[in-house]
N, C-alpha and C positions, 0 to 999 in steps of 0.2 A: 568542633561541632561537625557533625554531619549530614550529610544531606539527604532527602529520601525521595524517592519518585513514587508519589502515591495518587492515588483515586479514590472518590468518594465510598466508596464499596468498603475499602483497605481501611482508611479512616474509621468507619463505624465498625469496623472486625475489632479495629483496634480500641478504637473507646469502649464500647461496652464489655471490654476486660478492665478497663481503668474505673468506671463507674461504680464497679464493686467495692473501691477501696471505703477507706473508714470515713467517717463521717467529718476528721478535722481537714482533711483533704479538701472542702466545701467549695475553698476558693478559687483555690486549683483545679477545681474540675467545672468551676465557671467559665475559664478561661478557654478549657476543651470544647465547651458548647457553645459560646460566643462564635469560636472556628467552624463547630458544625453548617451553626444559623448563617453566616458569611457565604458557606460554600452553597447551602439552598440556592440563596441569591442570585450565583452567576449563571444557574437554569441552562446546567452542563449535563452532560450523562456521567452516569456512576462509573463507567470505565474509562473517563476521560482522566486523562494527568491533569491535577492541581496547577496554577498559576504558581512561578515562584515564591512571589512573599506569601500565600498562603505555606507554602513546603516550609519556607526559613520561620514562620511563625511555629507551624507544628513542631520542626525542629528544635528552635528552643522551647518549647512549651514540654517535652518528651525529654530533655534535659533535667528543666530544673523539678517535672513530678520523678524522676528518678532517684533525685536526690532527697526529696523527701517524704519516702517511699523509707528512708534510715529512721526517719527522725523517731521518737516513744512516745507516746502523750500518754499519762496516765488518765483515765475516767472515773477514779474512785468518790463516791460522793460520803465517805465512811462520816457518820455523825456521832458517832461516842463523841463525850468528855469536851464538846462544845458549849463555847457559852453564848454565841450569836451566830444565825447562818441567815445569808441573804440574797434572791437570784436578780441576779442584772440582765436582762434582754437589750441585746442593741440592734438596729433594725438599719439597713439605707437602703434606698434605692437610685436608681439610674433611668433613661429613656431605655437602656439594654438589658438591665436585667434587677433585680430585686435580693435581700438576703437577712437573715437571722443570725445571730451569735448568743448563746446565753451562755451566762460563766457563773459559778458559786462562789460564794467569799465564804471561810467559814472562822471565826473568831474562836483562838481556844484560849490556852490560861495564858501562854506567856507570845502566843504567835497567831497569826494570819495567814490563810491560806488560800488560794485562788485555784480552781478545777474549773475546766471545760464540761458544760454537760452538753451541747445541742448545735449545730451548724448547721442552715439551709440554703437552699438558693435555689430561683427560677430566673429563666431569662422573661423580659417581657415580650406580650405577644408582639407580632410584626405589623398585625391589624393596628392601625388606633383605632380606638374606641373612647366616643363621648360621653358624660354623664349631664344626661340632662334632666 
C-alpha cells in the first residue's frame, strides 16, 4: 500500500476522473464521496495536507477502485426466446447516504438468468431536516 500526501484541491482533480466510470462502480464511488463529505467537515483550506487516516482511507479506497476497474459486467437486457422476465429494485438507506440496485431475472427454456440494469446513490444531506 502506498501512501499519498494530498489536499483537498488534489482529491477532487482526482475524483471527478473516477466519477466517470460505469455505473456498477455505484458503490464504490459512495465510498469516494463519504471521503469528500468528511473532508468539508474539518473547514481546512484546499491546499492544506489531509489528516493521516483521511490519506490511509483514500489509499485503500484508490487500491481496491483499481482493481475493480478489471472486473466485465455485462448490461445485456436481450429478450428473445424468453418465457418470464422480472425487475427487482432493492433500495437502503443510511443517516450517510441512500442507494438503488435494480437487477433483471430473465426466465428462458431450460435456464435463469440475472443482469444488472441500474445502480445509484446519494449521500444524505448534512442539514437534518424535519417532516412535519
Amino acid at each position: 500500500m502506498f501512501m499519498l500526501r494530498l489536499n483537498k484541491k488534489k482529491r477532487f482533480e482526482y475524483s471527478s476522473q473516477k466519477f466517470r466510470s460505469p455505473w456498477c462502480l455505484s458503490p464504490a464511488t459512495l465510498i469516494l464521496k463519504l471521503l469528500i463529505q468528511r473532508s468539508w467537515n474539518l473547514k481546512i483550506g484546499w491546499d492544506t495536507v489531509l489528516p493521516n487516516d483521511y490519506l490511509r482511507e483514500f489509499s485503500f479506497w484508490l487500491h481496491d477502485v483499481n482493481c475493480l476497474l478489471n472486473v466485465k459486467i455485462t448490461r445485456s437486457l436481450n429478450i428473445d426466446k424468453i418465457h418470464g422476465l422480472s425487475l427487482h429494485v432493492f433500495c437502503d438507506a443510511s443517516k450517510n447516504a441512500y442507494g438503488t440496485c435494480d437487477i433483471s431475472s430473465k426466465n428462458g427454456k431450460d435456464s435463469i438468468s440475472v443482469s444488472f440494469v441500474y445502480a445509484k446513490n446519494r449521500l444524505a444531506p448534512l442539514r437534518k431536516t424535519a417532516i412535519q
